[in-house]
N, C-alpha and C positions, 0 to 999 in steps of 0.2 A: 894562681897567685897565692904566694902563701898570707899565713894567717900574721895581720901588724898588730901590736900592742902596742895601747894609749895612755899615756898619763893626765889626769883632767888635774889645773895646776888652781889654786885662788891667788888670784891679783885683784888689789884694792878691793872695789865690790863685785869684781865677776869673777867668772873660770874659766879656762882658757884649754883644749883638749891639743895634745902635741903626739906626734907618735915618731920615735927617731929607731935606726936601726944603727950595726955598725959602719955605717958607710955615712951616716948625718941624719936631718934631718930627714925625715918620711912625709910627712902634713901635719897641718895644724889646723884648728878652728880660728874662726873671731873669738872674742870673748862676749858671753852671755851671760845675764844675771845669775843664772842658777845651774847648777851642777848636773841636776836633769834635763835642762836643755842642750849642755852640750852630748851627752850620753844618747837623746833622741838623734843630734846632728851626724853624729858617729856611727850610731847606727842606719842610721837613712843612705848615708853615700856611703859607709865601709861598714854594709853587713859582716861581715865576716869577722871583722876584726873586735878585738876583746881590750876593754877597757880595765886598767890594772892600778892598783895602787903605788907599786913603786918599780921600778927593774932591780935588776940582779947586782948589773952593776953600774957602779957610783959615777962611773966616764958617763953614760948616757943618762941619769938623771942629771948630773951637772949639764950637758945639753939639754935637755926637756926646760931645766928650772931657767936657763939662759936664753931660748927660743922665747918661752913664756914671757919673759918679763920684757924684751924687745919688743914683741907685740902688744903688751901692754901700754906700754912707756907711747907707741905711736898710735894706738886707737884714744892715749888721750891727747894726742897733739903734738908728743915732743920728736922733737930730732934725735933718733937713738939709735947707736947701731954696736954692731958688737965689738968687742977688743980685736978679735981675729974676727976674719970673714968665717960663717960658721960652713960647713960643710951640709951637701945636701943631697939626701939617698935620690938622685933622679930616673932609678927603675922605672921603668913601662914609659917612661917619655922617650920621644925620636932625637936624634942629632939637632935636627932644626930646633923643636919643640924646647932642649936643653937649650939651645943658642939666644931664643925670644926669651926665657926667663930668666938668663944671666944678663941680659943686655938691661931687663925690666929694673933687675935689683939695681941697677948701675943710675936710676933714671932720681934726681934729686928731688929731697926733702920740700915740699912747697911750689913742685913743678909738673907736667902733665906733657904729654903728648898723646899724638893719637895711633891707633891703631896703623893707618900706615907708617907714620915717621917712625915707630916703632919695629915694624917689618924693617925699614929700609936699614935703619942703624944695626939689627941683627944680619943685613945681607942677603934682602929678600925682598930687594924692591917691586912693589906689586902687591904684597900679599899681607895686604890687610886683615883682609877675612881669616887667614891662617893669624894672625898676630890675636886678633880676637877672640878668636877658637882656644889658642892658647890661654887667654887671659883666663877665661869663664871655665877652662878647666882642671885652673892649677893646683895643686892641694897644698899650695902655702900662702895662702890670702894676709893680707899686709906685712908675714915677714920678708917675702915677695913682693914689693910694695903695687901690684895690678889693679889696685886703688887710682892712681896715678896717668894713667892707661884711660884715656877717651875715643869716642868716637871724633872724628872731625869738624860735627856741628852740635853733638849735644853731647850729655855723660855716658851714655850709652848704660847698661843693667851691672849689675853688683851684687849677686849672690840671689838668697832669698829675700833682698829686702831692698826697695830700689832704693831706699833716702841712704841708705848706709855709705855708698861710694860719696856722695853731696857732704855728708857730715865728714867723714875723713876728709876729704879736699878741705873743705871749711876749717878742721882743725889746723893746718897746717898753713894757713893764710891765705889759702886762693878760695878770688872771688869771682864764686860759682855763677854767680846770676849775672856776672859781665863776661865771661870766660869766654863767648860764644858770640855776642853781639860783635857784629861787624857794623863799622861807619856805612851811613847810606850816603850816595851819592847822591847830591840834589842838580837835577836839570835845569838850568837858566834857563828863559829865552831868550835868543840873540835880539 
């Protein structure tokens, strides 16, 4: 695998690490308070790859600065998306793998499903656990929005940090703490 170059971008109070090549995006981070945290995150899941101050050319920092501030704009709550659908480098993902995160991006602002109904809508009914797999291992966490993406009775994990998927749901108006409660059935006696 060759080597990805990163751009760490500041939005409001955090940074935000984006790595695009010519074909789109590549990955991106969440956004973290401090500039050295995203550079640890970068380096932890893409040793290899080199964090840069600007690119070469102007087409792909105008993608970087545009990635960045879409993920922005949704880690604080809002409904944001971009003018065009951005384009997205899907190297070393399977046909399937591509299919489960175009179907994810498609999945609305303030809505959730679960990891099956998410298989089934990409064309792969059954295969939850593959929809899961995918979610946990995308490298485009909320411009992908797999925030969104539950288990069928709980939130199921979100990165390194498990409140983090709770807070984005929550920003976005779904309430978390009823998401899952199902009515009980109460038994009379006859």
């Amino acid at each position: 695998m060759a080597k990805k170059m990163w751009k760490i971008v500041p939005k409001g109070k955090f940074f935000i690490g984006v790595s695009v090549t010519t074909k789109g995006v590549y990955g991106n981070t969440v956004p973290y308070p401090t500039k050295g945290m995203v550079e640890e995150k970068i380096s932890e899941y893409f040793p290899e790859d080199l964090v840069i101050e600007k690119y070469n050319d102007e087409a792909l920092n105008e993608l970087v600065d545009q990635a960045a501030e879409i993920i922005y704009q949704r880690w604080i709550g809002k409904d944001y998306l971009f003018q065009n659908e951005p384009p997205f480098d899907y190297s070393e993902y399977s046909s399937k793998q591509i299919q489960v995160l175009k179907t994810c991006a498609t999945v609305p602002y303030g809505t959730t499903l679960s990891y099956g109904e998410l298989a089934s809508k990409s064309g792969y009914v059954g295969a939850a656990r593959f929809a899961g797999t995918c979610m946990a291992k995308t490298r485009f966490p909320i411009l992908i929005p797999c925030h969104r993406i539950t288990r069928a009775s709980s939130l199921g994990k979100y990165g390194d940090d498990p409140n983090m998927k709770q807070m984005l749901l929550e920003r976005e108006g779904i309430d978390v703490i009823n998401l899952f409660r199902k009515k009980r059935k109460i038994k009379t006696p006859i």
